[in-house]
DRENDREN-862003 format. One record per residue (C-alpha): x, y, z; residue in three letters. Coordinates in steps of 0.1 Angstrom, whole numbers, plus 5000, padded with zeros to 4 digits. Layout:
REM DRENDREN-862003
XYZALA
...
This chain:
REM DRENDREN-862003
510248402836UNK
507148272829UNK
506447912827UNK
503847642830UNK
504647412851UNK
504347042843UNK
501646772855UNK
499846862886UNK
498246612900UNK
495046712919UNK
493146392932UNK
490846572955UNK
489346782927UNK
488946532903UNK
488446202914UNK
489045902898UNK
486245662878UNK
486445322880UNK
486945142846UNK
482745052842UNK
481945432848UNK
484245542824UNK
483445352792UNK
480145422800UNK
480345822804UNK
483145822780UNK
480645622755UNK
476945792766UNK
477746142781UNK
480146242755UNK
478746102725UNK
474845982729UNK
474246372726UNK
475846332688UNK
473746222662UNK
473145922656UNK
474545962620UNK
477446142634UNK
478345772653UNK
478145602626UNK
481145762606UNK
483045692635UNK
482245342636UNK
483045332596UNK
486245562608UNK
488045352630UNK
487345012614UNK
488745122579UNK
491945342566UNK
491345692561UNK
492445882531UNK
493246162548UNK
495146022574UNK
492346042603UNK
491945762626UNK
495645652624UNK
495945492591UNK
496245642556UNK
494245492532UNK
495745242504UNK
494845112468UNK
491944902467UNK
493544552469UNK
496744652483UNK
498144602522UNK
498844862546UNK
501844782565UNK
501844772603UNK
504444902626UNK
505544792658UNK
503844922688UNK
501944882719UNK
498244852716UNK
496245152734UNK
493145082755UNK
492145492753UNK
489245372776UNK
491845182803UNK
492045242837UNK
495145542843UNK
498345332854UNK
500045442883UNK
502445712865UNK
499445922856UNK
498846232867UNK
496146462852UNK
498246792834UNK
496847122848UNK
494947272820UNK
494847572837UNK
496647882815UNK
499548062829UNK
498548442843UNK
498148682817UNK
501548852828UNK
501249152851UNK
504849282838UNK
505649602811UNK
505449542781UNK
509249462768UNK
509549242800UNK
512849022794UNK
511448632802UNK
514648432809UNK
513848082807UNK
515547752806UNK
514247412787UNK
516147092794UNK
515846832767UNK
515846522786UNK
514746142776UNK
512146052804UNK
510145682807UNK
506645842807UNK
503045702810UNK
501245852777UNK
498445612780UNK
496745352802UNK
499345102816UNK
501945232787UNK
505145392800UNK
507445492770UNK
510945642762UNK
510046002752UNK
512046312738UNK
510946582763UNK
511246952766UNK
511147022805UNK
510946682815UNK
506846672804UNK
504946582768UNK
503646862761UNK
506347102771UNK
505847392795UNK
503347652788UNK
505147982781UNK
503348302782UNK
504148712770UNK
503049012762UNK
503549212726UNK
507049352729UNK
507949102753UNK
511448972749UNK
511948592755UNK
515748472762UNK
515348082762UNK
518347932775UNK
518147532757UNK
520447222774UNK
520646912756UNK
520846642785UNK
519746412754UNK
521646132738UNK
521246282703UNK
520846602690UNK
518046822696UNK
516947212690UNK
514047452695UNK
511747632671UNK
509647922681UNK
506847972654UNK
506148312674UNK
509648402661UNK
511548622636UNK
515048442636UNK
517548302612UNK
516547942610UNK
520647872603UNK
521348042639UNK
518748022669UNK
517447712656UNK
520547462650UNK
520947182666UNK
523347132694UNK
525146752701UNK
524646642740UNK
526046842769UNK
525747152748UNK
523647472748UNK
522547742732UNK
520248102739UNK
517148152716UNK
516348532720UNK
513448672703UNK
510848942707UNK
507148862706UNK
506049082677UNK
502248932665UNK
499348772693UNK
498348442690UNK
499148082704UNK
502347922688UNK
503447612688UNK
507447552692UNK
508947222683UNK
512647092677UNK
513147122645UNK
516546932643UNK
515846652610UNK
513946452610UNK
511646692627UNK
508546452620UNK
510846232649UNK
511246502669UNK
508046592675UNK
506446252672UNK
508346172699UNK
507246432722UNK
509546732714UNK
506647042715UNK
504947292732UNK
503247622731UNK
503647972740UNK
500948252741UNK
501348612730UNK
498648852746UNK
496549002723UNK
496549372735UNK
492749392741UNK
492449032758UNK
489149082781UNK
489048932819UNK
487448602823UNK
486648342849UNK
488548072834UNK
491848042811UNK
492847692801UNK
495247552775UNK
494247182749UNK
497547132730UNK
495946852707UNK
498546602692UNK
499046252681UNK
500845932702UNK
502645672689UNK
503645362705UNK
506245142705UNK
507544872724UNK
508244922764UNK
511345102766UNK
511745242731UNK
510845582714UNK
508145562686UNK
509245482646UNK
509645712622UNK
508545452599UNK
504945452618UNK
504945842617UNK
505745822579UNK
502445602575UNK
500545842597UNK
499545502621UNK
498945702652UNK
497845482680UNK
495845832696UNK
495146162695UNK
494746362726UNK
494946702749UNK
497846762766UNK
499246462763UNK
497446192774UNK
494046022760UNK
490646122782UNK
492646222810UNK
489946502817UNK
486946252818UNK
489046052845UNK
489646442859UNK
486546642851UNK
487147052854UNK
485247182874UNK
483847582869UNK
480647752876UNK
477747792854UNK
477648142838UNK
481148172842UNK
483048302812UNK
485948062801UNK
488548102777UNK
490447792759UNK
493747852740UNK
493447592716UNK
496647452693UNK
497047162670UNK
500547052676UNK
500246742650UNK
502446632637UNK
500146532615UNK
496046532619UNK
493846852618UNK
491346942648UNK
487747052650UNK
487747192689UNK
483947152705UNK
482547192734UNK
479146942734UNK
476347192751UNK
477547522745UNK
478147802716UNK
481148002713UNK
480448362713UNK
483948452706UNK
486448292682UNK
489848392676UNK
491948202651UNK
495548272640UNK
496248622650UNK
492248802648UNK
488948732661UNK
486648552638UNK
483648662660UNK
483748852695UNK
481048872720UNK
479349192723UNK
479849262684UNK
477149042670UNK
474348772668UNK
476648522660UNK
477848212671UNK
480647952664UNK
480047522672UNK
484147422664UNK
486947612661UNK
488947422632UNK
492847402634UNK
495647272610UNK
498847092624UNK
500847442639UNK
497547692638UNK
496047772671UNK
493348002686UNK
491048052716UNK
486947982718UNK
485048172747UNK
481548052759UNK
480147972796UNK
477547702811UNK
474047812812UNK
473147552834UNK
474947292857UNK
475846972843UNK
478346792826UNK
479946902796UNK
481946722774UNK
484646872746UNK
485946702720UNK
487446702686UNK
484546702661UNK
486646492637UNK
484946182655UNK
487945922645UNK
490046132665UNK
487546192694UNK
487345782691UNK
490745782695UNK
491445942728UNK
490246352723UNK
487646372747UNK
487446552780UNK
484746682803UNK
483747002821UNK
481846982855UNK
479747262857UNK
478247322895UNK
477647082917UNK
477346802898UNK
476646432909UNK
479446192890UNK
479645842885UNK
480245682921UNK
478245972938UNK
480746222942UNK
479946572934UNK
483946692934UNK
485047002947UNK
């Protein structure tokens, strides 16, 4: 079996920023190196609906209201609560099994009280106990036997996008206290999302129901680093209830964020080395908005996007600045540090970034707000 496991909290590595430091690195680190024009659409962004649905709000006829839904108001720039507890970006191994390896694995859908933001703990749909889900990880030919157990109080079910299964079958949905094996083989690379898919699956997933799994490509090359961003969208409700559908319908997302939780790695900077080569898996999970993945200081020398590389270091003179995803699509970006600092990433769809999709890299040793250099 291989899994990621859930949060890991890691306090030592990455410590904490007091509230001041953090607006201010969150507001002049990660966006001061933007230009100037690029902060202004963000300012025009947030304060007004988008037609497109960025920045939480779809857009209405001129003269018309759009209606608000219930929720709790997120402070993306709060101090962490005590619940949090930074998710490890880090991949899972690239599998030292045979290809055709059987991975058993079990996912418990459970309802958990979770901290998804600053000093907001909500009722979420879970798979494995965690928003995102567990990690999973294969090889081509790899066989994956998921074993799902629906400790929920409604019905639930599991959809593998890296799968060739009757949708009827694998992925119906079972009532509470039942279960059901999803068995697949992992037949094309990439980064998948999986999701429940029981109706409505907008719900589901709103809610917290998704994950990903990655599927070696066969000629993946050694690097320093491997980390996972599963972008997605929150949205609040009152304490002690799950999200409206209602709210997801009028795509009035209160965030957007990696893995889960809004800036969590600019309180919990990652730290590599410069010249280091690092490797993101990148997947848009939605439901909902699009991503532009960047990494503020760098170029990506390789890009791979939905099953094949879009440009692969050693091959060419070129370069990539974003790596743009559509709810479900996924990829990975490859670049290193060419000198120490700090190094923000981001979504370059700013009313998203202004909303929570921000993080930070720590290249070397560092200074940081509060004069720690981390470790």
């Amino acid at each position: 079996m291989t899994m990621h496991p859930g949060p890991q909290p890691n306090p030592s590595d990455r410590p904490p920023w007091d509230r001041a430091e953090f607006r201010f690195w969150v507001g002049a680190v990660s966006f001061v190196v933007i230009l100037a024009l690029a902060l202004a659409i963000v300012a025009v962004a947030v304060a007004q609906p988008d037609d497109g649905g960025g920045g939480g709000r779809r857009g209405a006829p001129a003269g018309s209201a759009v209606e608000a839904f219930p929720g709790e108001e997120i402070d993306v720039s709060g101090d962490p609560g005590s619940r949090f507890e930074a998710r490890d970006p880090d991949a899972p191994p690239v599998p030292g099994t045979p290809a055709g390896t059987v991975h058993q694995v079990t996912l418990e859908m459970t309802e958990e009280d979770l901290e998804i933001a600053p000093g907001l703990i909500q009722r979420m749909w879970t798979f494995g106990g965690t928003v995102p889900g567990p990690v999973l990880r294969g090889k081509l030919g790899d066989v994956f036997e998921v074993t799902i157990v629906n400790k929920g109080e409604i019905q639930h079910s599991i959809d593998f996008h890296a799968s060739k299964v009757a949708w009827n079958v694998e992925m119906r949905s079972i009532n509470p206290g039942e279960s059901l094996v999803y068995r697949f083989e992992a037949t094309q690379p990439g980064i998948y999302m999986y999701h429940c898919g029981t109706p409505p699956v907008l719900h589901h997933i709103g809610n917290g129901m998704y994950g990903a799994i990655i599927i070696d490509p066969p000629d993946l090359a050694p690097v320093d680093h491997e980390f996972v961003m599963v972008q997605s969208e929150l949205y609040s409700a009152p304490l002690g209830e799950v999200a409206s559908l209602e709210k997801m319908l009028a795509e009035q997302w209160d965030a957007v964020v990696f893995n889960g939780y809004p800036n969590q790695y600019v309180h919990r900077p990652i730290r590599v080395e410069p010249a280091q080569r690092i490797r993101i898996w990148v997947i848009d999970d939605g439901p909902s908005e699009n991503s532009a993945f960047h990494v503020i200081g760098t170029i990506f020398d390789t890009v791979y996007k939905e099953g094949g590389y879009r440009i692969r270091n050693g091959t060419g003179t070129g370069g990539s600045q974003a790596l743009d995803l559509q709810p479900s699509q996924g990829g990975f970006v490859e670049f290193s540090f060419a000198v120490p600092g700090l190094y923000p990433f981001v979504t370059h769809k700013f009313a998203s970034a202004a909303k929570g999709a921000v993080g930070m890299f720590q290249a070397g040793d560092v200074e940081l707000p509060g004069g720690s250099t981390g470790h």
